[in-house]
PyMOL Python script that loads the backbone (N, CA, C, O; Angstrom):
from pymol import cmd

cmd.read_pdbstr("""\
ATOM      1  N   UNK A   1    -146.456  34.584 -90.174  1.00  0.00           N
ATOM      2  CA  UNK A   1    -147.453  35.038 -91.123  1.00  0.00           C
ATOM      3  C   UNK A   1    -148.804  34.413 -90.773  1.00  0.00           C
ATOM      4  O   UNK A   1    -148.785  33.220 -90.474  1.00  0.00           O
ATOM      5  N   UNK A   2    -149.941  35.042 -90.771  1.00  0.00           N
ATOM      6  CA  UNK A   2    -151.070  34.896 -90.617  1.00  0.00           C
ATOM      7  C   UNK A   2    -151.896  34.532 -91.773  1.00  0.00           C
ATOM      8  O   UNK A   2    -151.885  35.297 -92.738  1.00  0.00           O
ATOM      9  N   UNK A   3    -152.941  32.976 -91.822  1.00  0.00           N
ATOM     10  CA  UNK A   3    -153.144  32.677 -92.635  1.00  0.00           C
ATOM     11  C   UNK A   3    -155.150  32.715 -92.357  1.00  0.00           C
ATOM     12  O   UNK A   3    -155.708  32.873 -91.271  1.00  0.00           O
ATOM     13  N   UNK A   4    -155.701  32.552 -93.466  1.00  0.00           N
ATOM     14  CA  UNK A   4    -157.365  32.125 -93.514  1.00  0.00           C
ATOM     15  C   UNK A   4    -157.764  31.386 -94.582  1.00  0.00           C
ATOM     16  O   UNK A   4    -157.116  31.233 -95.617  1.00  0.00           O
ATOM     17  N   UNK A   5    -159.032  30.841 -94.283  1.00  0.00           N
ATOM     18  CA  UNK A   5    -159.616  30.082 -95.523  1.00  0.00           C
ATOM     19  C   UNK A   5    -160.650  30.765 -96.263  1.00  0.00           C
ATOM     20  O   UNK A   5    -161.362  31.711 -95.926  1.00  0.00           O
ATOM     21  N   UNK A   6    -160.598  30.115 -97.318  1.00  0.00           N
ATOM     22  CA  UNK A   6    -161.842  30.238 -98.043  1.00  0.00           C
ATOM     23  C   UNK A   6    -162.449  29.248 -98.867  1.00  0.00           C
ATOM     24  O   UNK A   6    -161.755  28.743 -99.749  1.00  0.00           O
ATOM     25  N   UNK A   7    -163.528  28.921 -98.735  1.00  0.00           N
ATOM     26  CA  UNK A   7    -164.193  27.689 -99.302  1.00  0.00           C
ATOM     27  C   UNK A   7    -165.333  28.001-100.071  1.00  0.00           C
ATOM     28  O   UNK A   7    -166.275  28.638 -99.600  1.00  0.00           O
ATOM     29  N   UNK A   8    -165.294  27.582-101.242  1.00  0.00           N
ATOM     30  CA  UNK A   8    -165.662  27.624-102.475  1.00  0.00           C
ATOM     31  C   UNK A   8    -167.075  26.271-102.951  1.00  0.00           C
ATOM     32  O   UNK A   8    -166.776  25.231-103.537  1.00  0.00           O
ATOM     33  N   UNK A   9    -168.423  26.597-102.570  1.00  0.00           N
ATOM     34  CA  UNK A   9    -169.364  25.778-103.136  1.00  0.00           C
ATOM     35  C   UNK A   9    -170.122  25.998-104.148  1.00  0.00           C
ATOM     36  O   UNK A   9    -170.301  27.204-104.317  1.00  0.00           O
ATOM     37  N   UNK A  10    -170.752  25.201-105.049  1.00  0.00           N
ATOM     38  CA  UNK A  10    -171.435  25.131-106.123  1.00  0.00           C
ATOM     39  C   UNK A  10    -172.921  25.442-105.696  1.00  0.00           C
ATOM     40  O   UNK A  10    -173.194  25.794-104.548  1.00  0.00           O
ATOM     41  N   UNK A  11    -173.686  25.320-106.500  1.00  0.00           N
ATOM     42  CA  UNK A  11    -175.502  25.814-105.988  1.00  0.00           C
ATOM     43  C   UNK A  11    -175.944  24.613-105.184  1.00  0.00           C
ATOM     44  O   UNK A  11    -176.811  24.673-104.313  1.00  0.00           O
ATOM     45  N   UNK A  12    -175.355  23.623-105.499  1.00  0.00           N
ATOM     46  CA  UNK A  12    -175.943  22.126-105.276  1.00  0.00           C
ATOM     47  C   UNK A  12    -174.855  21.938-103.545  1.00  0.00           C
ATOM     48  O   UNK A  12    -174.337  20.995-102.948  1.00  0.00           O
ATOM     49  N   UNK A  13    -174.912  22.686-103.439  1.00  0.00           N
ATOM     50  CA  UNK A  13    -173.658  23.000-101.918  1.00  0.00           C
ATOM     51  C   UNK A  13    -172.277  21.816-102.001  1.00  0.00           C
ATOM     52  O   UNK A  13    -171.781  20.996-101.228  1.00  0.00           O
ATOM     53  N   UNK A  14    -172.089  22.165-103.048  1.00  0.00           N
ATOM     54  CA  UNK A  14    -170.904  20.471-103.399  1.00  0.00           C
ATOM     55  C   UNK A  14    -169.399  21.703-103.363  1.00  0.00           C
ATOM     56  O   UNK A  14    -169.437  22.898-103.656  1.00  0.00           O
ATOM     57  N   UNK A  15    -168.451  21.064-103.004  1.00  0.00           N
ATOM     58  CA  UNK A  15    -167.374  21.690-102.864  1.00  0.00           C
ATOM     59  C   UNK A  15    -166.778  21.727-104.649  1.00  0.00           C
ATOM     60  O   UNK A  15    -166.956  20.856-105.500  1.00  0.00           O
ATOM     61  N   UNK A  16    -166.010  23.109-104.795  1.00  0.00           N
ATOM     62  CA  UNK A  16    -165.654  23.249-106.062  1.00  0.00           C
ATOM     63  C   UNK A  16    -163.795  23.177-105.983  1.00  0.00           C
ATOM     64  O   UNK A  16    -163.188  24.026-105.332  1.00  0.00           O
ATOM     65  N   UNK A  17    -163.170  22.227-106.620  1.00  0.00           N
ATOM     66  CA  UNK A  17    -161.965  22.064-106.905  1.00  0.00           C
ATOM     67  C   UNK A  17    -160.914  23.165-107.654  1.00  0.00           C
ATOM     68  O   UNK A  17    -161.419  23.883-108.517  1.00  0.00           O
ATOM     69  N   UNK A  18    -160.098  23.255-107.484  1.00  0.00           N
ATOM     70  CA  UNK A  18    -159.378  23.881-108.461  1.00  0.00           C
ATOM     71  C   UNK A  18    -159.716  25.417-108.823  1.00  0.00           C
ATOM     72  O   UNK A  18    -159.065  25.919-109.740  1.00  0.00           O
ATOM     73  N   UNK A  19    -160.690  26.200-108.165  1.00  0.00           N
ATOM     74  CA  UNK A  19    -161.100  27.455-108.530  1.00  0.00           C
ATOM     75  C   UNK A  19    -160.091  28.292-107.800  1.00  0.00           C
ATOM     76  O   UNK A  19    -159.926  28.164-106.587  1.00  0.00           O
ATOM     77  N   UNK A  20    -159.105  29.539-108.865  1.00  0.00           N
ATOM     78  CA  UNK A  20    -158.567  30.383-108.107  1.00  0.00           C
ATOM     79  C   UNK A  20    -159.299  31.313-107.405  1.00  0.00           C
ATOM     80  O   UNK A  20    -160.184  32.022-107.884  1.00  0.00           O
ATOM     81  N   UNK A  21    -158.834  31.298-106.008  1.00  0.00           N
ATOM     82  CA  UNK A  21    -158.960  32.663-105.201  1.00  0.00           C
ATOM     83  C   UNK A  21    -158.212  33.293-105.054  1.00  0.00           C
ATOM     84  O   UNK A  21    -157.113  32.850-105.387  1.00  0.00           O
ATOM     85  N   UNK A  22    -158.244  34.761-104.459  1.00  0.00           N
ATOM     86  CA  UNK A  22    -157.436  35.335-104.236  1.00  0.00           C
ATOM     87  C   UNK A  22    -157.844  36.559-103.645  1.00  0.00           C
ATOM     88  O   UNK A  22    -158.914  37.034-104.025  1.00  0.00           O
ATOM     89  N   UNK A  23    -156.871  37.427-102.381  1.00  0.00           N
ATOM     90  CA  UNK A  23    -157.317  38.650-101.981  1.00  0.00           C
ATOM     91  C   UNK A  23    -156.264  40.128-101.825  1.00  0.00           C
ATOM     92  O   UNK A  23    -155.212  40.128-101.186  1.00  0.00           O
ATOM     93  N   UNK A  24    -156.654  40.956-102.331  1.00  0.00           N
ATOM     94  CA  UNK A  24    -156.524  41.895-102.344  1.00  0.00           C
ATOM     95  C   UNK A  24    -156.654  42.768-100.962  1.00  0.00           C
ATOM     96  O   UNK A  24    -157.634  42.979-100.247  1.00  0.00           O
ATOM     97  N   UNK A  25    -155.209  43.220-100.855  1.00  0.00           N
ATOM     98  CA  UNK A  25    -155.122  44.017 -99.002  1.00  0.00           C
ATOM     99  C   UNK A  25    -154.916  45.223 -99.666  1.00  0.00           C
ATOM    100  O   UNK A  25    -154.596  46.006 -98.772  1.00  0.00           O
ATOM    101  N   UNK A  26    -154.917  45.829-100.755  1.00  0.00           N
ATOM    102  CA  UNK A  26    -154.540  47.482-101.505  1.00  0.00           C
ATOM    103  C   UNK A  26    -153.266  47.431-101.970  1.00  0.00           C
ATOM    104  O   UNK A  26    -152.639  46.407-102.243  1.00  0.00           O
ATOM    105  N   UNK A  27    -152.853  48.679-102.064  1.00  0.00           N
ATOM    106  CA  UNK A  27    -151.688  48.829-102.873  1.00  0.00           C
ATOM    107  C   UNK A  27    -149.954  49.002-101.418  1.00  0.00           C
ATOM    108  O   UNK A  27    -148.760  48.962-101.715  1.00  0.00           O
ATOM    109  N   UNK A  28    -150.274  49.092-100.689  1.00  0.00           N
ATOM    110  CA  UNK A  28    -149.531  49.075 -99.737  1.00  0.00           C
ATOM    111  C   UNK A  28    -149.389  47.501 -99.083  1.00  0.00           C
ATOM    112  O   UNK A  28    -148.234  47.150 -98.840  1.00  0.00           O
ATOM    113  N   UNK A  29    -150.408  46.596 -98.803  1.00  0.00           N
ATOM    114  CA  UNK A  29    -150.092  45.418 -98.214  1.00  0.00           C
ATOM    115  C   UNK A  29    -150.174  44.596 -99.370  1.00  0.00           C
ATOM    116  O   UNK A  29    -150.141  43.457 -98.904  1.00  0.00           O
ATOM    117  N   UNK A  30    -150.270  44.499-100.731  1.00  0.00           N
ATOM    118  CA  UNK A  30    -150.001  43.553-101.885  1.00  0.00           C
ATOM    119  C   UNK A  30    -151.578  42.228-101.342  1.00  0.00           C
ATOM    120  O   UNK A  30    -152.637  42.263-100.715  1.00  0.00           O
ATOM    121  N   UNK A  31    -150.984  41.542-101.883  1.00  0.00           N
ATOM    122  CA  UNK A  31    -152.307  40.110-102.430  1.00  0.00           C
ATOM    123  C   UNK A  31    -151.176  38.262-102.488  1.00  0.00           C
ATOM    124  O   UNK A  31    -150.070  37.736-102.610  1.00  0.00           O
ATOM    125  N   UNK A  32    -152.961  38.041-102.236  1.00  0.00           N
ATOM    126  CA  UNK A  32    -152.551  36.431-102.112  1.00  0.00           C
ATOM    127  C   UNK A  32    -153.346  35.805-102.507  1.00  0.00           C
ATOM    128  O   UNK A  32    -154.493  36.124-102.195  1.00  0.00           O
ATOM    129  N   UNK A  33    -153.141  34.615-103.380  1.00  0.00           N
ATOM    130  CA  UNK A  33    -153.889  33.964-104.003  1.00  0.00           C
ATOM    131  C   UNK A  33    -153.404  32.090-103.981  1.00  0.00           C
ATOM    132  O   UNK A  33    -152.276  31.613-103.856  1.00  0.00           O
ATOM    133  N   UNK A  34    -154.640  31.426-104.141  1.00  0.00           N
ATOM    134  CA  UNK A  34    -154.205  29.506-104.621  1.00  0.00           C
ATOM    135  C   UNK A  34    -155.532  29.539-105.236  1.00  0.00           C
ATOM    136  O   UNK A  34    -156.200  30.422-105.774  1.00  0.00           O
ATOM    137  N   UNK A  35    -155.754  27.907-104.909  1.00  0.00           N
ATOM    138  CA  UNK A  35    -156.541  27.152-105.668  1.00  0.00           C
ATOM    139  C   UNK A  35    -157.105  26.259-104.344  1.00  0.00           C
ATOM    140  O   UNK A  35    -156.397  25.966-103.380  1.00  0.00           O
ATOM    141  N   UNK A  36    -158.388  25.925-104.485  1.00  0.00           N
ATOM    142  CA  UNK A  36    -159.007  25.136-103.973  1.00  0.00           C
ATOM    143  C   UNK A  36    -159.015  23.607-103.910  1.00  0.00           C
ATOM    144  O   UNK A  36    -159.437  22.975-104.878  1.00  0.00           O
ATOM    145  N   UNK A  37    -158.600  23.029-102.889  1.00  0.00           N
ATOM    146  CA  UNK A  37    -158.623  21.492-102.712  1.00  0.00           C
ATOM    147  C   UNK A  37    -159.734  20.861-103.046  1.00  0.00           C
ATOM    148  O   UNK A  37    -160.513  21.663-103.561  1.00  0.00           O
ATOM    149  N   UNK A  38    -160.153  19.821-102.991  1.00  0.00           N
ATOM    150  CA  UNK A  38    -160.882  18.481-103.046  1.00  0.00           C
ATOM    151  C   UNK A  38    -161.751  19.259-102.281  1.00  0.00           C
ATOM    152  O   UNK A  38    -162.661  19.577-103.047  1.00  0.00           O
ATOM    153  N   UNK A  39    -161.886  19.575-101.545  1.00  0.00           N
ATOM    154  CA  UNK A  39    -162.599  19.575-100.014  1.00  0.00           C
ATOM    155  C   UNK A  39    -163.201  21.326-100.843  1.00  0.00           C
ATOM    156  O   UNK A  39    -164.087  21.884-100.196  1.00  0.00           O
ATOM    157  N   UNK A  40    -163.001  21.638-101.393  1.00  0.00           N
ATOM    158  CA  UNK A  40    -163.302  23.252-101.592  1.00  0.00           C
ATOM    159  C   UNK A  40    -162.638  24.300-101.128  1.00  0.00           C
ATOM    160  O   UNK A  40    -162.862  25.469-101.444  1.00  0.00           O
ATOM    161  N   UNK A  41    -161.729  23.877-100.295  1.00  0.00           N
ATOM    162  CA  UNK A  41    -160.691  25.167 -99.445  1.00  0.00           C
ATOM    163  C   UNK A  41    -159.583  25.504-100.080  1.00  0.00           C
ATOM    164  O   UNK A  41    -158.751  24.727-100.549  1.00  0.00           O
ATOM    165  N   UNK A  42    -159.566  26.678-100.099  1.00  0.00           N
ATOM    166  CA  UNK A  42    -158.376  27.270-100.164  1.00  0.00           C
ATOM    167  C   UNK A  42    -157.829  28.319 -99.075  1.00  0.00           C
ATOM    168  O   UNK A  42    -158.538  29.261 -98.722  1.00  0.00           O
ATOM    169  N   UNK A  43    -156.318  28.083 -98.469  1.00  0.00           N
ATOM    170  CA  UNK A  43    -155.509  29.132 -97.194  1.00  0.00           C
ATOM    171  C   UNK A  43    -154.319  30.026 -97.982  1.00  0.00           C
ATOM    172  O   UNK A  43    -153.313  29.692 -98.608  1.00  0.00           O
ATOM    173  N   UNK A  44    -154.637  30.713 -97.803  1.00  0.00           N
ATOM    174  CA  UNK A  44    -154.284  32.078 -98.056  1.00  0.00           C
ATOM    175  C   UNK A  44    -153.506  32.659 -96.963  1.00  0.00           C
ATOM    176  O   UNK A  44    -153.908  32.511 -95.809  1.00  0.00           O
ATOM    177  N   UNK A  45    -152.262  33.409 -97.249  1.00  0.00           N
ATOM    178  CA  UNK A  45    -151.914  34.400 -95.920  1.00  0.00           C
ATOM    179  C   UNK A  45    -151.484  35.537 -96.341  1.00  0.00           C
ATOM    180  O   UNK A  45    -150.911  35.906 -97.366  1.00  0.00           O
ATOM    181  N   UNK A  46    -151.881  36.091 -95.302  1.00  0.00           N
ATOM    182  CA  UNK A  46    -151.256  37.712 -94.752  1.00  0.00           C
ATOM    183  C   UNK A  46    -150.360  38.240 -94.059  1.00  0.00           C
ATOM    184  O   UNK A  46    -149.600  37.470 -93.472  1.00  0.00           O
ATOM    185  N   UNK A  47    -150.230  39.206 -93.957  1.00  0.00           N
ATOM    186  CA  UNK A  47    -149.447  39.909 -92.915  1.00  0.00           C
ATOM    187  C   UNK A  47    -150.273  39.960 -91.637  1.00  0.00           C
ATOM    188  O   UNK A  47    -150.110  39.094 -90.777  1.00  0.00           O
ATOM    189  N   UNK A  48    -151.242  41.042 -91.466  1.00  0.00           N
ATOM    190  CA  UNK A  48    -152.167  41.283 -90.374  1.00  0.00           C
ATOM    191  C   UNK A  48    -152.863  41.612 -90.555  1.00  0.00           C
ATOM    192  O   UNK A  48    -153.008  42.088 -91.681  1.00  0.00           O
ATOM    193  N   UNK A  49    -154.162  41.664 -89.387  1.00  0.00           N
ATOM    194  CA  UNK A  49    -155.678  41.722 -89.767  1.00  0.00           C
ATOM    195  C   UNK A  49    -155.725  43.211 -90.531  1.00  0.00           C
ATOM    196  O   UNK A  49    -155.267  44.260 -90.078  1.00  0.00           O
ATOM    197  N   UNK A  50    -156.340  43.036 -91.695  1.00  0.00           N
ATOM    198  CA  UNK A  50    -156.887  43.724 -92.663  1.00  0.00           C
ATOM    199  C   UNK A  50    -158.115  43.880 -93.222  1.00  0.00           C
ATOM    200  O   UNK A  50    -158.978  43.059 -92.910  1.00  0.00           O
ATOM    201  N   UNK A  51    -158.453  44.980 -94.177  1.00  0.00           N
ATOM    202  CA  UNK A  51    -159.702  44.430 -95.247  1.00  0.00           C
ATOM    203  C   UNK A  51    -159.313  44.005 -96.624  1.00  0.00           C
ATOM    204  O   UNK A  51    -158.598  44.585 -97.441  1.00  0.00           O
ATOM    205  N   UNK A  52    -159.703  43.298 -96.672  1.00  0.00           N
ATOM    206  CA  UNK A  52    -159.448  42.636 -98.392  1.00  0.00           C
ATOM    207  C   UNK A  52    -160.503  42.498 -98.880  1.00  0.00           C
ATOM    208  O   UNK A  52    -161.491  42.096 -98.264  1.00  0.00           O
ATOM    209  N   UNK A  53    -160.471  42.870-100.315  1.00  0.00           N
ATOM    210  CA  UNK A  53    -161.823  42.292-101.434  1.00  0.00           C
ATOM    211  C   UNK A  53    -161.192  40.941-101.838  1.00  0.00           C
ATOM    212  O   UNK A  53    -160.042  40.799-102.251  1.00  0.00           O
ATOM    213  N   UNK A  54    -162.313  39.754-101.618  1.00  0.00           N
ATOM    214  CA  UNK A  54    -161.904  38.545-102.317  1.00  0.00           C
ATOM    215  C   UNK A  54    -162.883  38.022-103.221  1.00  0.00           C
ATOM    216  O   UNK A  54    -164.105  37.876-103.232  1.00  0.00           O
ATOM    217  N   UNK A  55    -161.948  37.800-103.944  1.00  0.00           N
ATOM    218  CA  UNK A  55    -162.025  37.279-105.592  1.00  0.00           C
ATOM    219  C   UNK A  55    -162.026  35.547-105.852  1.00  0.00           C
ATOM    220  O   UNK A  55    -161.205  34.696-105.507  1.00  0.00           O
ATOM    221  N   UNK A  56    -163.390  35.428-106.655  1.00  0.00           N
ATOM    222  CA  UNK A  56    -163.087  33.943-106.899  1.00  0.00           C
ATOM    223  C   UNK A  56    -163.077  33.525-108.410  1.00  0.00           C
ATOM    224  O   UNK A  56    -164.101  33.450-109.088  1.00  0.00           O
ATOM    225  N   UNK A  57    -162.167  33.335-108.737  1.00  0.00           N
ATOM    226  CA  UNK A  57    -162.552  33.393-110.324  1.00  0.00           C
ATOM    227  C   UNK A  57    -162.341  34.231-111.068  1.00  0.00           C
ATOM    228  O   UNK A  57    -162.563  34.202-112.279  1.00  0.00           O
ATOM    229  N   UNK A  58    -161.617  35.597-110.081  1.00  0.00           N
ATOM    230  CA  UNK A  58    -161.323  36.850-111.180  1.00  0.00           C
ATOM    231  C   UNK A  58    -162.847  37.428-110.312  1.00  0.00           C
ATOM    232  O   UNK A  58    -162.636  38.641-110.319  1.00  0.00           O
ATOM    233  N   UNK A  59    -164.046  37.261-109.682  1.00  0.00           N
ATOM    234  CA  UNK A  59    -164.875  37.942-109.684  1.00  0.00           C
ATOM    235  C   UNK A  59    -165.001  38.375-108.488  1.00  0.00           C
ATOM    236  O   UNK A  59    -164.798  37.462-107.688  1.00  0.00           O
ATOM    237  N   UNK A  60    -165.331  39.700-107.825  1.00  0.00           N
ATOM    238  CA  UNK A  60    -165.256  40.273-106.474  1.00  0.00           C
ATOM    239  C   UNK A  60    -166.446  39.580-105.291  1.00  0.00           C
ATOM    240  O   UNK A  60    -167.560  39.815-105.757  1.00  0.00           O
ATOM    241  N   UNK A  61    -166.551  38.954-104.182  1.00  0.00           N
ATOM    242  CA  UNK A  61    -166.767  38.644-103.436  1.00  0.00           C
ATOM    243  C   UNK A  61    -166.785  39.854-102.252  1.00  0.00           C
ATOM    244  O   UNK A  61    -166.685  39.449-101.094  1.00  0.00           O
ATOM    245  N   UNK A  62    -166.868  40.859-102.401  1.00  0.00           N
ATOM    246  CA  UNK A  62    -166.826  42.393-101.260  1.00  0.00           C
ATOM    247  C   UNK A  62    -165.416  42.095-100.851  1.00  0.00           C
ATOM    248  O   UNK A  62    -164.457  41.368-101.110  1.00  0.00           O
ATOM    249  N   UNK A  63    -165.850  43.128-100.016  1.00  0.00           N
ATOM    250  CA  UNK A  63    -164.438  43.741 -98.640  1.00  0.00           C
ATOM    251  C   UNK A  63    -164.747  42.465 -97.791  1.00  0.00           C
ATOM    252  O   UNK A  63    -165.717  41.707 -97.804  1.00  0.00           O
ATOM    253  N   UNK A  64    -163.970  42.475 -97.288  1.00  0.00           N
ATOM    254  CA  UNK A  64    -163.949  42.103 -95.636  1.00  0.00           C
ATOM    255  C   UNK A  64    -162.836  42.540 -94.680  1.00  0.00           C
ATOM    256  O   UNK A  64    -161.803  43.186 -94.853  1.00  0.00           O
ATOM    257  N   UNK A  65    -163.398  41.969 -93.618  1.00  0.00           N
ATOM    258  CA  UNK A  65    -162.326  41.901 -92.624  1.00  0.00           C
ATOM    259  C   UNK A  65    -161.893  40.991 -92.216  1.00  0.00           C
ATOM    260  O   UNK A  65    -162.682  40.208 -91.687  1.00  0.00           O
ATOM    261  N   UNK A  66    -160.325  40.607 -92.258  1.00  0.00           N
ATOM    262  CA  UNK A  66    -159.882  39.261 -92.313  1.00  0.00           C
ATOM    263  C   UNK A  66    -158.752  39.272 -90.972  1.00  0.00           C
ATOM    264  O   UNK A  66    -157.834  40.082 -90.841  1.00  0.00           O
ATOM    265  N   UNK A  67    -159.165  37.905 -89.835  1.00  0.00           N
ATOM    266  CA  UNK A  67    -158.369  38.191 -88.848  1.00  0.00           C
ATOM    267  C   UNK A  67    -158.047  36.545 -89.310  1.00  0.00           C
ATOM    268  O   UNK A  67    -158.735  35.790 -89.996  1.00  0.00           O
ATOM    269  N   UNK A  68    -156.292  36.246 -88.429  1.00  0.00           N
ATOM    270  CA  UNK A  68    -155.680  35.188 -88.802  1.00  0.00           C
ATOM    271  C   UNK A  68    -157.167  34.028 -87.913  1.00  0.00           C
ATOM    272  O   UNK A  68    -157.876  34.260 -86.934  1.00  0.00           O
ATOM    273  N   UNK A  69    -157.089  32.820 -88.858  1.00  0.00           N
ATOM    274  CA  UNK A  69    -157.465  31.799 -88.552  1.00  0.00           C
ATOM    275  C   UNK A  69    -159.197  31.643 -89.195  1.00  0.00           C
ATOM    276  O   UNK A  69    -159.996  30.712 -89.097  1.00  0.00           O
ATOM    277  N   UNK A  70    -159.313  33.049 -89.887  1.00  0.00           N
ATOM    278  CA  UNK A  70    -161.249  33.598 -90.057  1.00  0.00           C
ATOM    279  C   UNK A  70    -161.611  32.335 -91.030  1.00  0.00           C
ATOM    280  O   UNK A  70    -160.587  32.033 -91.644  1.00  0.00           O
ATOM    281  N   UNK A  71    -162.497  31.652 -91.316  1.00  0.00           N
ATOM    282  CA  UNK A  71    -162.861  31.197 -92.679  1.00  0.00           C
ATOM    283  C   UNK A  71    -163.809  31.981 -93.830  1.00  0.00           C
ATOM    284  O   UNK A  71    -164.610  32.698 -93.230  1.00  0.00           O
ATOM    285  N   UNK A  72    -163.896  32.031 -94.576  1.00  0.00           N
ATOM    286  CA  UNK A  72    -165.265  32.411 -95.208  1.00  0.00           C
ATOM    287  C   UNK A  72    -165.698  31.774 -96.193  1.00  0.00           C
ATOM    288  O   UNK A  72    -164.686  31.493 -96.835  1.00  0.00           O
ATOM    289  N   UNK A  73    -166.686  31.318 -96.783  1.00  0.00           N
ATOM    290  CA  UNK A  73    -167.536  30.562 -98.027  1.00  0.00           C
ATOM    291  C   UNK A  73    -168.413  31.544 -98.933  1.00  0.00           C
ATOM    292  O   UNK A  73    -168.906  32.671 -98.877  1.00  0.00           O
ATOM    293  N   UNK A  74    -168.341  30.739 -99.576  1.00  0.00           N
ATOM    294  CA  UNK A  74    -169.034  31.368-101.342  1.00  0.00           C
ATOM    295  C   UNK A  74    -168.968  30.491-102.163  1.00  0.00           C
ATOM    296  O   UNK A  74    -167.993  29.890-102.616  1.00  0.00           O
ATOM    297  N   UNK A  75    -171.050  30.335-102.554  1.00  0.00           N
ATOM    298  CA  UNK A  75    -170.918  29.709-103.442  1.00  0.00           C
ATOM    299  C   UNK A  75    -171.302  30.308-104.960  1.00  0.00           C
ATOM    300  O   UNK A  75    -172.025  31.254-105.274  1.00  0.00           O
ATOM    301  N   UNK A  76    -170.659  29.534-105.631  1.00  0.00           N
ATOM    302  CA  UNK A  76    -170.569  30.278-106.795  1.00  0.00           C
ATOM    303  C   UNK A  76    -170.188  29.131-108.357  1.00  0.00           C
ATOM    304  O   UNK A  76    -169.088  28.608-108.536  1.00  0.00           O
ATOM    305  N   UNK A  77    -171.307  28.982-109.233  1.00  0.00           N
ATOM    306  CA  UNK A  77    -171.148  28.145-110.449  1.00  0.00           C
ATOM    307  C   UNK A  77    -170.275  28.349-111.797  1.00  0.00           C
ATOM    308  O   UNK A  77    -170.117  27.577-112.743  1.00  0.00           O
ATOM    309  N   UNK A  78    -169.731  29.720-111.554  1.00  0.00           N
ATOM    310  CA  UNK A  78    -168.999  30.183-112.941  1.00  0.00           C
ATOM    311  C   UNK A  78    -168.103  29.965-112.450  1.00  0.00           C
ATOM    312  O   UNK A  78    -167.928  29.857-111.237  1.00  0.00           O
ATOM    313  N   UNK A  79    -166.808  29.776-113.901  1.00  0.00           N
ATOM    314  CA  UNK A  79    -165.963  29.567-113.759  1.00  0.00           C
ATOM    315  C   UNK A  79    -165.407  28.090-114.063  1.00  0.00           C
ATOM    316  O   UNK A  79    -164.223  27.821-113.856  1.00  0.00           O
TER     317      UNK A  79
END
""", "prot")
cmd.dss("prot")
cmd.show_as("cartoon", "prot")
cmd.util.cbc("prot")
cmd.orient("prot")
């Protein structure tokens, strides 16, 4: 299984703890979701490279395209 990150900062670029993420591959490849470490990361996996909308907080972050090992960041104060 193929996994990626996502890391989660505040306005003040400080890493945010404990915020669920999660992504959406459609109704055929299902979803994956955690919570963010100390550090702001959260790894997530998939099946194979896909597009997913990711969600932080319940709130949409776009599509992407997600290949094993990708990272991506977002910062974001709600929640």
């Amino acid at each position: 299984m193929a996994e990626f990150s996502v890391r989660v900062l505040n306005s003040e670029n400080k890493p945010r703890r404990g915020v669920r993420v999660g992504a959406n591959f459609g109704v055929l490849r299902g979803s994956s979701s955690g919570y963010t470490d100390s550090d702001g990361w959260a790894i997530l996996s998939m099946g194979d490279n896909a597009t997913a909308e990711i969600y932080v907080e319940g709130k949409t972050q776009g599509k992407h395209y997600i290949t094993d090992g990708d990272k991506f960041s977002f910062t974001v104060d709600y929640g």
